[in-house]
C-alpha positions as a Markdown table, in Angstrom:
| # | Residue | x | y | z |
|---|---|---|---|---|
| 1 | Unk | 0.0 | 0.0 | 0.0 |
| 2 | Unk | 3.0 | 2.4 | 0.7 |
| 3 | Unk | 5.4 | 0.9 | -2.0 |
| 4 | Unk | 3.6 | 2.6 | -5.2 |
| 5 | Unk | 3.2 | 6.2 | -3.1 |
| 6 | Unk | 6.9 | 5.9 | -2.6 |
| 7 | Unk | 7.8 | 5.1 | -6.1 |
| 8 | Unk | 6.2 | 7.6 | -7.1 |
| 9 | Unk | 7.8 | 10.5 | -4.9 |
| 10 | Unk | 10.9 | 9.1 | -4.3 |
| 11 | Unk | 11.2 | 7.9 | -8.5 |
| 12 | Unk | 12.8 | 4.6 | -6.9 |
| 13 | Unk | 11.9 | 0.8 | -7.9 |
| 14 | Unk | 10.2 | -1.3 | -6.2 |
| 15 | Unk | 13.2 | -3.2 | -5.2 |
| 16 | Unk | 14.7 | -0.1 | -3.3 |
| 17 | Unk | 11.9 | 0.4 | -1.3 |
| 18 | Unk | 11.8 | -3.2 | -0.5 |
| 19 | Unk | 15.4 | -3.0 | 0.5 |
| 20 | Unk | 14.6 | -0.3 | 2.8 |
| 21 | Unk | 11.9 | -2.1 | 4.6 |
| 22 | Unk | 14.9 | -5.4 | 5.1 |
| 23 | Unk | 16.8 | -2.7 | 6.2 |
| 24 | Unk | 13.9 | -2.5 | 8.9 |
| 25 | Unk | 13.5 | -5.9 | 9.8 |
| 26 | Unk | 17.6 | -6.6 | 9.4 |
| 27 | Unk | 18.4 | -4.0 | 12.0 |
| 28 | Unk | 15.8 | -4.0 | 14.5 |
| 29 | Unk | 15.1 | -7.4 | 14.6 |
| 30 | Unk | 18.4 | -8.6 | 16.1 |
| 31 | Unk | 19.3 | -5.6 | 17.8 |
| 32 | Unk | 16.0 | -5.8 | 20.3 |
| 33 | Unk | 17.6 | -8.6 | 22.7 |
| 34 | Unk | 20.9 | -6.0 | 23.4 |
| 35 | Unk | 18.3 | -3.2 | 24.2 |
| 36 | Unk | 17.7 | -4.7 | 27.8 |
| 37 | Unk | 21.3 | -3.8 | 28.6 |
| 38 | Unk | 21.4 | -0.1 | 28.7 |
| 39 | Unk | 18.1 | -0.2 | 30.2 |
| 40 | Unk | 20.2 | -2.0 | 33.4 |
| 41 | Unk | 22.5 | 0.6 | 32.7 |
| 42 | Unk | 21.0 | 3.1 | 32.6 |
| 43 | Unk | 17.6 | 4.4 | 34.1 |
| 44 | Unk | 14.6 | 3.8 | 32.0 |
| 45 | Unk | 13.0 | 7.2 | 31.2 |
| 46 | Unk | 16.6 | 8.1 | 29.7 |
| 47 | Unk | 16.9 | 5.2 | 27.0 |
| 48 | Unk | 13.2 | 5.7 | 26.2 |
| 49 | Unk | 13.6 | 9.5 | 26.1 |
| 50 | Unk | 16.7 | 9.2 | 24.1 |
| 51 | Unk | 15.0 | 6.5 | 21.6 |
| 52 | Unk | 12.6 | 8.4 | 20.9 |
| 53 | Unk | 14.5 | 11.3 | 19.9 |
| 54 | Unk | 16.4 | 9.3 | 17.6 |
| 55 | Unk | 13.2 | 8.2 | 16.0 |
| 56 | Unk | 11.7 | 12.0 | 16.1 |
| 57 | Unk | 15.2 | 12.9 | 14.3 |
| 58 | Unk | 14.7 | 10.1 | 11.5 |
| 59 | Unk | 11.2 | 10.5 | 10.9 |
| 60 | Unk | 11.4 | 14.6 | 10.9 |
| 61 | Unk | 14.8 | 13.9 | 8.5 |
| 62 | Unk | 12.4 | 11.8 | 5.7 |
| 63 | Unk | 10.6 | 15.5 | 5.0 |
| 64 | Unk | 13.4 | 16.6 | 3.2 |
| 65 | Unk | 14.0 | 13.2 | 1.3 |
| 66 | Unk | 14.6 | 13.2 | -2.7 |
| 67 | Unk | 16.2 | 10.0 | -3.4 |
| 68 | Unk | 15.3 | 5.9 | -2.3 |
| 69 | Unk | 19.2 | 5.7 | -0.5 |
| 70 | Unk | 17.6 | 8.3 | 1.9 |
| 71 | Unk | 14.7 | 5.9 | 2.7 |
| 72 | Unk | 16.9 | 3.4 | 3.7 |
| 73 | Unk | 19.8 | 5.5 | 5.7 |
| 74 | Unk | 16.9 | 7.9 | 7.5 |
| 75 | Unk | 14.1 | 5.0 | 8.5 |
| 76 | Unk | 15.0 | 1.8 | 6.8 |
| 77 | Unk | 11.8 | 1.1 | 5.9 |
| 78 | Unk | 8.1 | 2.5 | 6.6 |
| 79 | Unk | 8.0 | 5.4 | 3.9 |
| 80 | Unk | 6.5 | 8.8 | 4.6 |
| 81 | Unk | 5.0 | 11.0 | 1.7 |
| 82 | Unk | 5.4 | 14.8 | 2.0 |
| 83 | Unk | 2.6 | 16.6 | 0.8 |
């Protein structure tokens, strides 16, 4: 549903979005077992606040996207169309 959208505005293939959504899956997948340890590090609000600005930074970053390699270094996945 967001692929053709993203073709569209991005003038990528389908095969570079898709790579940006394995980007996804590829990073966040096996990095979700390590996030327990900074949380014993660290105190809880911090990683979540600091997470979440990390996120807000990559998804506010995606505005100003013009090419399909941005896709994939600013979200890995999940397109967002500027209108």
């Amino acid at each position: 549903m967001l692929i053709e959208p993203a073709e569209i505005e991005l003038g990528g293939s389908r095969t570079w979005i898709s790579n940006a959504v394995s980007v996804n899956l590829v990073l966040f997948g096996p990095a979700a077992p390590f996030a327990a340890a900074p949380v014993e590090k660290f105190v809880l609000r911090s990683v979540v606040s600091a997470a979440l600005a990390l996120v807000a930074v990559g998804s506010g970053l995606t505005l100003m996207m013009t090419q399909t390699w941005h896709l994939i270094v600013l979200r890995g996945g999940a397109p967002r169309r500027s209108s």
